[in-house]
N, C-alpha and C positions, 0 to 999 in steps of 0.2 A: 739231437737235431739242432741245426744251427738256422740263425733267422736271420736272413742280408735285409739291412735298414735301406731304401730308398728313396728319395727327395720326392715329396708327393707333387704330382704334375701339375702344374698351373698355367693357365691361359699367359704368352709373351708380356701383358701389358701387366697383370699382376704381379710375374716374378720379376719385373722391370722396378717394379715400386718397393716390391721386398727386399729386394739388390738396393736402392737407391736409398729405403730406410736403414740398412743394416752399416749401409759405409757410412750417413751421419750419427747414427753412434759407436759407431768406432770410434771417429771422429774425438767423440767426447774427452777420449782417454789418450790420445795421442797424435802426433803430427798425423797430416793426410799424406804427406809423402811417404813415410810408415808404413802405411797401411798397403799390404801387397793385394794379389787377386786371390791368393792364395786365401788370403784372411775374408776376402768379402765371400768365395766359393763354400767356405766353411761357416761363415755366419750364418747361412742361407744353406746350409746341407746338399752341398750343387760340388760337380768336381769343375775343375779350371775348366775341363770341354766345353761343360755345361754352361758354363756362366757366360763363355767366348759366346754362345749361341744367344743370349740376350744382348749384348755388347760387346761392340768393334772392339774395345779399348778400355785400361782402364781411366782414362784421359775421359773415355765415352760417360761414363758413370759418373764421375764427377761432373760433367757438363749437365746430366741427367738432373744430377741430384741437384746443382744451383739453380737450374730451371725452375724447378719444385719448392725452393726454399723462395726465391724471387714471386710467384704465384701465390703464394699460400698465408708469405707474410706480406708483401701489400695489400693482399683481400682485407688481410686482418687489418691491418690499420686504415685501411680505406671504411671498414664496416663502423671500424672505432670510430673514426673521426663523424661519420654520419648519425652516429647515438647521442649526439650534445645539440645543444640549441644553440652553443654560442662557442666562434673561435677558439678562446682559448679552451674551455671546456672538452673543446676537439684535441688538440695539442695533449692536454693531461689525460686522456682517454690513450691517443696515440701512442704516448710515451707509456703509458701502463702496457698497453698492448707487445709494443716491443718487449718490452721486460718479460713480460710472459713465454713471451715465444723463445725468447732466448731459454732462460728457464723450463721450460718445456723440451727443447732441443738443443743443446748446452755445444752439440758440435759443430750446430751452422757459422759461430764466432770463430772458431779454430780455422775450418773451411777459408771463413774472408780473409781473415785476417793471415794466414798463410798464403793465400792467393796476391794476395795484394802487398806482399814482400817479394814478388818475384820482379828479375829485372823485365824479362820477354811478358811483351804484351802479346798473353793466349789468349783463345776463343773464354777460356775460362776467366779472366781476367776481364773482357769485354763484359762478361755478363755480370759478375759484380759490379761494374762501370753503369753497367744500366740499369742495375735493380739501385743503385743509389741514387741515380739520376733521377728515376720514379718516384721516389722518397722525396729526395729533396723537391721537386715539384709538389707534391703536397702539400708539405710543409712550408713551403712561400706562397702556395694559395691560402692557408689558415692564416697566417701569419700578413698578409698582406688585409684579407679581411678582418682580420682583429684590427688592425691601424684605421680602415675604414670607418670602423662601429666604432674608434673611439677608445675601443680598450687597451689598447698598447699605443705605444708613444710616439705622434705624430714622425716623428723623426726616426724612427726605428729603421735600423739598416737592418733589412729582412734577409739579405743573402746571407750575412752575415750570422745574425739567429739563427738560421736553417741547418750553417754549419756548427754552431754552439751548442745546439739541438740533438745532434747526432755525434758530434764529442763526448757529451754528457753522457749517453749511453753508452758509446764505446768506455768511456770511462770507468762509468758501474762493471761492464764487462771484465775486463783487467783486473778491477780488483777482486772482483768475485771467482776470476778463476786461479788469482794469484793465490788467495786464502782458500781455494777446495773448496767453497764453498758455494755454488752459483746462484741458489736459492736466497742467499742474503741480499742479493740486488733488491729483491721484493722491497723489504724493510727498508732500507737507505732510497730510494726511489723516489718516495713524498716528499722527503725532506729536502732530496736536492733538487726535483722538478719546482719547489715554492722558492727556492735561490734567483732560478731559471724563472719563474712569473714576477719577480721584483724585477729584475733585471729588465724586462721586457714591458710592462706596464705603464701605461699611463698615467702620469704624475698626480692626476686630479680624481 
């Protein structure tokens, strides 16, 4: 007797999410351009039909998924930055928090950072544009209240730090996916976020 396996049925907005989690790790292991429908209908045990029945596109999914990535990691740094008493405090909370989530979800970096090599400014492109634009507003509100309080240096050009800020991290990035190993961001993290607090600091 033969037994046909079939994709157990889930309400649209859960198999929305389990599509949208299964393409950022895909993600992890290779270009998103890569990655066909083919491979996301199979991650998720859904034939191409099926998958067409959750999403127009697969353009659609990726828009899906950055949505999700833009919500979930400002929450987190926004939660961060409210756990500290003081500026900078926020900032090395923040930056821990990035590193996590990265680490956590190794294929959201792949995602931007592919996105953000294209020449055509897409809808997908936009939203990267505005989940940084979110960020970086944060981060020139900490960063402008640490000059306030005193803790960093009258003179601090904050636009400038905000962009430094998130250098640094892209930077842990690269190298942690150049060596295989993403997990090592953790470790090297402290060391170069107290570069990043001298640099910014108040002389006194």
């Amino acid at each position: 007797m033969s037994v046909q396996l079939t994709a157990t049925r889930l309400p649209t907005e859960a198999r929305q999410a389990e599509i949208v989690a299964a393409a950022l790790r895909l993600a992890q292991d290779g270009s998103p351009a890569s990655i066909t429908t083919t491979d996301l209908a199979s991650a998720v045990g859904l034939s191409q039909g099926a998958l067409f029945k959750h999403f127009a596109s697969k353009e659609a999914i990726w828009l899906a998924a950055m949505a999700w990535v833009a919500e979930h990691l400002l929450q987190s740094l926004n939660d961060a930055a409210q756990q500290a008493t003081t500026p900078l405090d926020s900032l090395r909370r923040v930056f821990d928090a990035h590193v996590d989530f990265v680490v956590t979800y190794p294929g959201v970096p792949r995602v931007i950072f592919h996105e953000l090599q294209q020449a055509e400014d897409s809808p997908l492109k936009q939203q990267v544009r505005s989940l940084m634009q979110g960020y970086r507003q944060l981060l020139l509100g900490l960063l402008k209240s640490a000059v306030q309080r005193g803790d960093a240096a009258a003179d601090l050009d904050a636009p400038a730090a905000a962009t430094l800020f998130v250098g640094i991290v892209q930077g842990l990035v690269m190298q942690s996916m150049l060596s295989g190993h993403i997990a090592t961001m953790r470790a090297e993290a402290p060391r170069v976020f107290h570069l990043y607090l001298c640099g910014i600091r108040s002389p006194s």
